[in-house]
N, C-alpha and C positions, 0 to 999 in steps of 0.2 A: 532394425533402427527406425524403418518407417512406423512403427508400431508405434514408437517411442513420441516421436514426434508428432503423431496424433491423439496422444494421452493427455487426459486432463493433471493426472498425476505428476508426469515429466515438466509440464509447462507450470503447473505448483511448485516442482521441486528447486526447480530453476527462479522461480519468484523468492523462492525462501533464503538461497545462496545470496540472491542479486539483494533484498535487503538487508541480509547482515554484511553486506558489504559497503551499501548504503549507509549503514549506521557505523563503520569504522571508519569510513574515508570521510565522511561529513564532520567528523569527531575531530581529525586532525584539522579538514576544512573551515571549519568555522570558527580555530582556534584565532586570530587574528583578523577576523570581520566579525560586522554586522551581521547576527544572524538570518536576519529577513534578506540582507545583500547577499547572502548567499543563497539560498535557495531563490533568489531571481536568477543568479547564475547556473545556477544548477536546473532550472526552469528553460532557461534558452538553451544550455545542451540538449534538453528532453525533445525541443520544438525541433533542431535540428536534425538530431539523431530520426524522430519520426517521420519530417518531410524526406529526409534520405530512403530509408524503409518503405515509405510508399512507393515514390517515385521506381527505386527500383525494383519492386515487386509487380508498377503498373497496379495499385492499388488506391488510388483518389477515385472519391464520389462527385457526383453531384450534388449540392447543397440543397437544390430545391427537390431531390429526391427522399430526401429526409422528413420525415413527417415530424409536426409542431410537437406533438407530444415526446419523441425519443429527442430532439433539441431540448427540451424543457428538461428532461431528467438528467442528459448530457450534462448541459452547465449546471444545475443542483449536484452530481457529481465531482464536475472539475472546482466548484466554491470551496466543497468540502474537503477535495485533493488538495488543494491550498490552504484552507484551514489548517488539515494534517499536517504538512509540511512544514508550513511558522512555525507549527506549536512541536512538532517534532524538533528541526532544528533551532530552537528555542531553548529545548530541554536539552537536545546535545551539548547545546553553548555553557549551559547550567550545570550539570549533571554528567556521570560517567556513563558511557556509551552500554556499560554491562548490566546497568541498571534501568536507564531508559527506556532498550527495547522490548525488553520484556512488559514494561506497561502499554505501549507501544502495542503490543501483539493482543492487551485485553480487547484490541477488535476484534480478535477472533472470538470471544466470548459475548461479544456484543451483535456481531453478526449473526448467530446463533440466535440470539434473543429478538432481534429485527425479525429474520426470517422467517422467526417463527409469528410472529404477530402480524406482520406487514407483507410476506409473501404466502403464508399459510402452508409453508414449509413444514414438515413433521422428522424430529428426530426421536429417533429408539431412546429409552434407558440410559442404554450403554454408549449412545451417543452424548446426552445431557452430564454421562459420569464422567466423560472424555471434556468436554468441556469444564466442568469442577475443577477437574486436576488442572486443565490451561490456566484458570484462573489462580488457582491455590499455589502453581507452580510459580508464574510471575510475579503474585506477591513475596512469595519467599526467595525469589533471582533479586528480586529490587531492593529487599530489604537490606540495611545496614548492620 
């Protein structure tokens, strides 16, 4: 089990359960709010839950130990975490949840395409094929 939990796979696999669960319970969530009210609230459980998890892990920084450049990419990060989230829980408000996140996921196809250009990232073939089908797959989950 320690294996498990030093796997990049298991902490993926685990990412993947936790937002399609994200995308069910936001569903029934933001049937009777403000979308953007909702992910404020869904925002401040995130802040909580994390100040809890440091604190008791004894895992807080120092802030001036952080250098100007990983703060700069930090908040370019969190903007965009926020961008995603409006416009995720926008489209849940909008939209059925089994259609949404499958668009939703063409960031995996788009991280793919970043990566490769902006971190000089290289994928095989048969990785670029893997990626097609994400793509191909999500437009035909989304379609009507």
């Amino acid at each position: 089990m320690k294996i498990a939990f030093a796997s990049w796979q298991f902490w993926a696999a685990l990412s993947a359960i936790s937002a399609a669960l994200t995308a069910i319970f936001a569903k029934v969530g933001v049937e009777a709010v403000n979308s953007d009210f909702a992910t404020f609230i869904r925002t401040i459980v995130i802040m909580l839950v994390l100040a809890a998890m440091l604190t008791a892990a004894g895992e807080w920084q120092n802030p001036a130990s952080i250098s100007s450049r990983t703060y700069l990419f930090l908040v370019l990060s969190g903007l965009a975490t926020g961008a995603s989230w409006l416009c995720y829980f926008r489209a849940l408000k909008l939209g059925d949840a089994a259609r949404v996140a499958p668009i939703d996921k063409l960031s995996v196809v788009l991280v793919a395409v970043f990566g490769t250009f902006f971190l000089s990232e290289k994928l095989s073939l048969a990785n670029w094929l893997g990626v097609a089908l994400i793509a191909g797959g999500a437009i035909l989950v989304a379609t009507k």
